[in-house]
N, C-alpha and C positions, 0 to 999 in steps of 0.2 A: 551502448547502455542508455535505456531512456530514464529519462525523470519525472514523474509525475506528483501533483500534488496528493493532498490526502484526499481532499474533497472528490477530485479525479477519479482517483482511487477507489471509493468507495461508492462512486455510480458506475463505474465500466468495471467493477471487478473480475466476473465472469470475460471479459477480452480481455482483461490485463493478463487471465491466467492460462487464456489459449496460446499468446505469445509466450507466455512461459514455459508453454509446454513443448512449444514449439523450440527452445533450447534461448532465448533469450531474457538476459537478465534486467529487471526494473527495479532502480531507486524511488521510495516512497519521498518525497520531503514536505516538509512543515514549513511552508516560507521558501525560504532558500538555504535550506539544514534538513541534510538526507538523514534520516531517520531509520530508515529500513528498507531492504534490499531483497525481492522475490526474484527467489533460483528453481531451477529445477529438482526434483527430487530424484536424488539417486541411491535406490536401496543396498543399503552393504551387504557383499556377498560374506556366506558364516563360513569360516574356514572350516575343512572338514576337520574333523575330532579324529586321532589317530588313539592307539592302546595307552598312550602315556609312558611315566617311568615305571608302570608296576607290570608294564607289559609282559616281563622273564617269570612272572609270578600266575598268572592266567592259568589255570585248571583248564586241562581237559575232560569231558565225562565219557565214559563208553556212551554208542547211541542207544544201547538196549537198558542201560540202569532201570530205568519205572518200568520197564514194561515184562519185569522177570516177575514172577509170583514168590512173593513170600516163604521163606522155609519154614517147616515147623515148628521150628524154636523162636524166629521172630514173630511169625504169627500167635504162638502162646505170649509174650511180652507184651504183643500189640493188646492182647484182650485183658493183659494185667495179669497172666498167673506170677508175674516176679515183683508184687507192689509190695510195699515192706505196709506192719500194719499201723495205723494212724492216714491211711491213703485213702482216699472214694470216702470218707466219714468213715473207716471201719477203726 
């Protein structure tokens, strides 16, 4: 582990961070009081996301549901013959 000052620090920055990247770790210090400490970054892996508790709850749908046409009675519903009146401004 090396030590470097600040002053250091903040003129070799760009090599201070190639060594870092190269897997070695450097103490910042103020004087002779390490202040801070450049590590590598290691991104955390996302655990995959499974169904959960509600998993026994999960709907299945036919593959065909949207793509049946309409019967004639929901197609009259859809255009409103079943609206009570007070509906569309009537």
């Amino acid at each position: 582990m090396t030590v470097v000052t600040i002053h250091k620090a903040k003129t070799e920055l760009s090599k201070l961070l190639a060594r870092v990247e190269a897997g070695e770790e450097i103490v910042i210090a103020r004087g002779d009081e390490p202040i801070a400490k450049l590590v590598p970054f290691e991104p955390k892996q996302q655990p995959v996301r499974g169904y959960g508790r509600f998993a026994h709850l999960r709907a299945t749908l036919p593959a065909n549901l949207f793509l049946e046409p309409m019967s004639d009675d929901e197609l009259a519903a859809w255009e409103g013959k079943y609206s009570f009146p007070g509906d569309n401004g009537e």
